[in-house]
C-alpha positions in Angstrom: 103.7 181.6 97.2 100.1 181.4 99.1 98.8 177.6 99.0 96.5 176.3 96.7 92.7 176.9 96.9 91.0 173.7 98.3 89.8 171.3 95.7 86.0 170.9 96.0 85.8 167.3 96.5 83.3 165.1 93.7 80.2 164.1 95.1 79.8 161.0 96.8 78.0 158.3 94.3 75.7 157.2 97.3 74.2 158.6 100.4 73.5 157.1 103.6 70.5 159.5 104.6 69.1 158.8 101.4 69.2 155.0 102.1 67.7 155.8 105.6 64.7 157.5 103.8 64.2 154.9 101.1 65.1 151.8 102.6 63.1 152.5 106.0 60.0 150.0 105.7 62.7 147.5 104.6 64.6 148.1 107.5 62.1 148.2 110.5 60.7 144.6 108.5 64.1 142.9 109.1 64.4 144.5 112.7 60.9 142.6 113.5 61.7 139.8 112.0 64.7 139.1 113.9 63.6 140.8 117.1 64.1 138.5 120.4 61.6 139.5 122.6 62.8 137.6 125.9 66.4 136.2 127.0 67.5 133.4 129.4 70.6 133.8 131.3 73.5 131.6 131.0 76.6 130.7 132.9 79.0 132.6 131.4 80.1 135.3 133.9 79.4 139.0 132.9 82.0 141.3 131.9 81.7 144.8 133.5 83.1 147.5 131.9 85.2 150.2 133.8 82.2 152.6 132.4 79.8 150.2 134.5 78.3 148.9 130.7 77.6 145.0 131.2 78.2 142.3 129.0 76.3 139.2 129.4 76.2 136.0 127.1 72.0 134.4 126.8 70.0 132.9 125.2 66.8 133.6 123.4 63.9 132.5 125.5 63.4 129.4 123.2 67.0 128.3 123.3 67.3 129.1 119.9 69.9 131.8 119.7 72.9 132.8 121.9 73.3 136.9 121.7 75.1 139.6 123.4 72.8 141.8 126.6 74.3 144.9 127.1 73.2 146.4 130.4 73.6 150.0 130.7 72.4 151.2 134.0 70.2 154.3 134.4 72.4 156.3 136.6 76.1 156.3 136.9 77.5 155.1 133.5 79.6 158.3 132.1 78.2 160.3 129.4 80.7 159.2 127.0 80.8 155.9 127.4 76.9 155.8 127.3 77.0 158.0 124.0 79.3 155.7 122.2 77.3 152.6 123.2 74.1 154.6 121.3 75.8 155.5 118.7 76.9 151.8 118.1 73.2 150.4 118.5 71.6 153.3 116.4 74.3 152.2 113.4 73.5 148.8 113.8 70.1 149.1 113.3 70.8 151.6 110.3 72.7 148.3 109.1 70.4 145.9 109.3 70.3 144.7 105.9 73.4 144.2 105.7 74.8 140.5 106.4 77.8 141.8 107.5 77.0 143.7 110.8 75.8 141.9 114.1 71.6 142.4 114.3 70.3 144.2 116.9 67.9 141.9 118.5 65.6 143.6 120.8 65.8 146.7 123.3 64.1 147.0 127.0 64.3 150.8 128.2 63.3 149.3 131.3 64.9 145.5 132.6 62.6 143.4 134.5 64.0 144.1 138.3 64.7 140.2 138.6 67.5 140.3 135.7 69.4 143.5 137.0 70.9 144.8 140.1 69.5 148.5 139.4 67.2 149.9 137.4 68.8 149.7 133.5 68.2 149.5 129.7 69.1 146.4 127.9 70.0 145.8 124.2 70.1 142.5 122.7 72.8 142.1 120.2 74.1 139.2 117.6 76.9 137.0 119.2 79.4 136.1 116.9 81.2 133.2 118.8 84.6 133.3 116.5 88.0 134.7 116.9 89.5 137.9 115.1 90.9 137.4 111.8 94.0 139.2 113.1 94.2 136.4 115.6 93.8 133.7 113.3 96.1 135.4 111.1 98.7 136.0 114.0 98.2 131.9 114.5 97.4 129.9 111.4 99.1 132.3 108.8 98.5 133.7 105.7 95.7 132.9 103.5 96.6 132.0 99.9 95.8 134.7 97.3 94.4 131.9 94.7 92.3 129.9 97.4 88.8 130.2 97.1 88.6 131.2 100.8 91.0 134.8 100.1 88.9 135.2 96.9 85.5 134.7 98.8 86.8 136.6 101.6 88.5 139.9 99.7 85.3 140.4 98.3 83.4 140.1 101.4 85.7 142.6 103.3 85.0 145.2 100.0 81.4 144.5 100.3 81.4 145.1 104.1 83.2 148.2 104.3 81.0 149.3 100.9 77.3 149.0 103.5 79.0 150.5 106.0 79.9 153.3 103.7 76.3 154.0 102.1 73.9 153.0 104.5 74.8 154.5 108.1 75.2 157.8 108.8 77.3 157.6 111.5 80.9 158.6 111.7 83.7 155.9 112.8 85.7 157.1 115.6 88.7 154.4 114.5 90.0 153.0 111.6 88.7 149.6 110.9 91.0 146.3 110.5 91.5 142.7 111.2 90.7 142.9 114.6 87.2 143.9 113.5 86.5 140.7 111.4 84.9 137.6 112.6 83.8 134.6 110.3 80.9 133.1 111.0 79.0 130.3 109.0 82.2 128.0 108.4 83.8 131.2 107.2 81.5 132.1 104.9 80.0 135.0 106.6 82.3 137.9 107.2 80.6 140.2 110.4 82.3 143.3 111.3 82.5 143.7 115.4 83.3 146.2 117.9 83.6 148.9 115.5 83.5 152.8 117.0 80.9 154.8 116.2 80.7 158.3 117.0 78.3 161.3 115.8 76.1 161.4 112.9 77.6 163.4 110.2 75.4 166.1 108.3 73.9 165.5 104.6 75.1 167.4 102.0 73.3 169.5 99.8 72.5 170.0 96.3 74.1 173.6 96.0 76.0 173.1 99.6 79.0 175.9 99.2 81.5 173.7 101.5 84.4 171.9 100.6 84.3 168.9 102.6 82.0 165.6 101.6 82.0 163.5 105.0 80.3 160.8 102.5 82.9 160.7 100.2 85.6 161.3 103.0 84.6 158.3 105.1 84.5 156.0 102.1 87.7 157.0 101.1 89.3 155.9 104.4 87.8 153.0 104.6 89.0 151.8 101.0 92.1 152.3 102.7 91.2 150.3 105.5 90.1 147.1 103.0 93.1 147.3 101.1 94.7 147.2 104.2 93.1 144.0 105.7 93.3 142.1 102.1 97.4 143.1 102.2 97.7 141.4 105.6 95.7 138.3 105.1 98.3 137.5 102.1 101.4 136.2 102.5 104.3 138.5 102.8 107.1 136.5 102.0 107.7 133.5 99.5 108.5 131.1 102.3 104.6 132.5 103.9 102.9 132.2 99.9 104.5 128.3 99.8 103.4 127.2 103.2 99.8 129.2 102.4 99.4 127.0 99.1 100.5 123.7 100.7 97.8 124.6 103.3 94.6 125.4 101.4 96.1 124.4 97.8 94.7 127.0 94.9 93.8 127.8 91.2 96.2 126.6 88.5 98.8 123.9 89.1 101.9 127.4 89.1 100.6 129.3 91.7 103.0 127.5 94.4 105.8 130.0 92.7 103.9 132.5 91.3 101.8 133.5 94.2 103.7 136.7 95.5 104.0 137.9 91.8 100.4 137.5 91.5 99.7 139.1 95.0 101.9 142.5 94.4 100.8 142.5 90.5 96.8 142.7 91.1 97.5 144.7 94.6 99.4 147.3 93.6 97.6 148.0 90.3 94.6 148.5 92.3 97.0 150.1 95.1 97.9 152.4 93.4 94.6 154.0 92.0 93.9 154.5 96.0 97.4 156.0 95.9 96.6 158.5 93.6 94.6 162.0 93.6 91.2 160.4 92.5 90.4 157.5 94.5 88.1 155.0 93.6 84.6 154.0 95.6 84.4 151.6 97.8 81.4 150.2 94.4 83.8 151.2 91.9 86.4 148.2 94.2 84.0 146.4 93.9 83.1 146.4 90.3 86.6 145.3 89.6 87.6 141.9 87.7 89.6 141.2 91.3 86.7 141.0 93.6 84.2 138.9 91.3 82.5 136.7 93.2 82.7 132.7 93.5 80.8 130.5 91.5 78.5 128.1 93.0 81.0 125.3 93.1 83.9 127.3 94.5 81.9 128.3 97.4 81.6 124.8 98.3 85.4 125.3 99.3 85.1 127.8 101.1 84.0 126.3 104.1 86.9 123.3 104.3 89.2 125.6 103.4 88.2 127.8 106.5 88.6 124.7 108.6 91.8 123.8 107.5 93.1 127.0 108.3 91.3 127.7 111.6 92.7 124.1 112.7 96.2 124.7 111.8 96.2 127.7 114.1 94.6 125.5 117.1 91.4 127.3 117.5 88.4 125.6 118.2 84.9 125.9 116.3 83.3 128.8 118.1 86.2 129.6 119.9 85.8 133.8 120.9 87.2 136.6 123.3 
């Protein structure tokens, strides 16, 4: 029997290029406004990429802000390594809006000749001085489905992945996770990091005969990868939900027994919507009753309930890579 005819996929509910187009006086406002237009170095030691890319850790000329310089010189760096680092800048700046990506800060095609060894390009980039959620997973545990820091935080992720989604239109080379997620602000700023851009992907059409949607593609694998990261934030076994709730307490006076119940009932209803042949948008994940937002007093947890959790791990405020 000859296979099936491929399904045309639905159209995508948003598109990136048309965000570019609409949102570009909005975008090149916030770029200016946050644009650093000098750097001092400090005395952190750069770290040099087998590529030859530089990482160094300054300041802005005012003291103000601490930021990333990437120093890419102008001969010698391999093509692919220099196509991937402009493909990450060019998204970022595509993202500016959005409080969940690092800001690009400024760009020199030229250094001054005192700050590099060779003629190179510099970029100046966000620093977000805070460990990996995966790490802090790995080290203070589980974070308590009823807390107001999971709750503040599962929305966050959703949120994130949802800008990345509709308003760059470049392609991820990786799958994003844990190990991309930083919290800054007393945890209540969620920044995606070293994510892996690649090529930009075409727009589609109206009356485009092909099959494939990259737009609606790409969303769907990264509602995948948020239902991923909210699974492994949450504890995994009762013994993990009681030590979570002793830990950061949470809503109702029950949840100290009902926690995994509640964790696989609300999961795997939306789980399994993903699971099936129509999968929801990273807005429609958004919309549901799961991933409402705090209210004004319960974001005033958020922040101890970060610390409590960062501190039982052992990390330090601003401790990074």
């Amino acid at each position: 029997m000859p296979p099936p005819p491929p399904r045309k996929a639905a159209a995508a509910p948003y598109s990136a290029h048309a965000f570019q187009r609409e949102m570009a006086a909005e975008l090149e406002k916030r770029r200016s406004k946050r644009r650093v237009l000098a750097v001092r170095p400090t005395r952190a030691a750069p770290r040099v990429e087998p590529s030859g890319i530089e990482r160094h850790v300054c300041t802005s000329s005012e003291g103000a802000v601490r930021l990333e310089v990437l120093v890419a010189p102008h001969a010698g760096v391999p093509f692919d390594a220099l196509q991937a680092l402009l493909a990450r800048i060019e998204a970022h700046r595509q993202l500016a809006l959005s409080p969940h990506i690092a800001d690009v800060l400024g760009h020199e095609p030229v250094a001054p000749p005192e700050t590099c060894a060779r003629p190179s390009a510099r970029w100046f980039v966000e620093l977000v001085e805070a460990p990996p959620l995966r790490r802090l997973r790995d080290a203070s545990g589980p974070v308590g489905e009823g807390s107001a820091l999971h709750r503040h935080w599962r929305r966050s992720i959703v949120e994130a992945m949802l800008h990345v989604s509709a308003q760059t239109t470049f392609l991820l080379r990786a799958p994003v996770s844990l190990a991309n997620v930083r919290a800054a602000d007393g945890g209540e700023r969620l920044v995606l990091t070293g994510l892996e851009f690649d090529a930009e992907f075409p727009e589609a059409l109206p009356g485009d005969a092909s099959d494939f949607d990259h737009q609606l593609e790409r969303d769907a694998y990264l509602v995948r990868d948020a239902i991923g990261m909210l699974t492994e934030l949450l504890p995994s076994t009762a013994d993990e939900a009681a030590a979570a709730v002793a830990a950061l307490g949470a809503a109702g006076g029950d949840d100290l027994h009902t926690l995994p119940q509640i964790k696989l009932e609300k999961l795997r209803a939306i789980c399994s919507v993903v699971a099936g042949a129509r999968l929801p948008t990273l807005r429609h994940l958004l919309s549901h009753p799961y991933f409402a937002p705090l209210s004004v007093a319960e974001r005033l947890e958020v922040e101890p309930q970060y610390e409590r959790w960062r501190v039982a791990g052992g990390h330090r405020a601003g401790a990074a890579d």
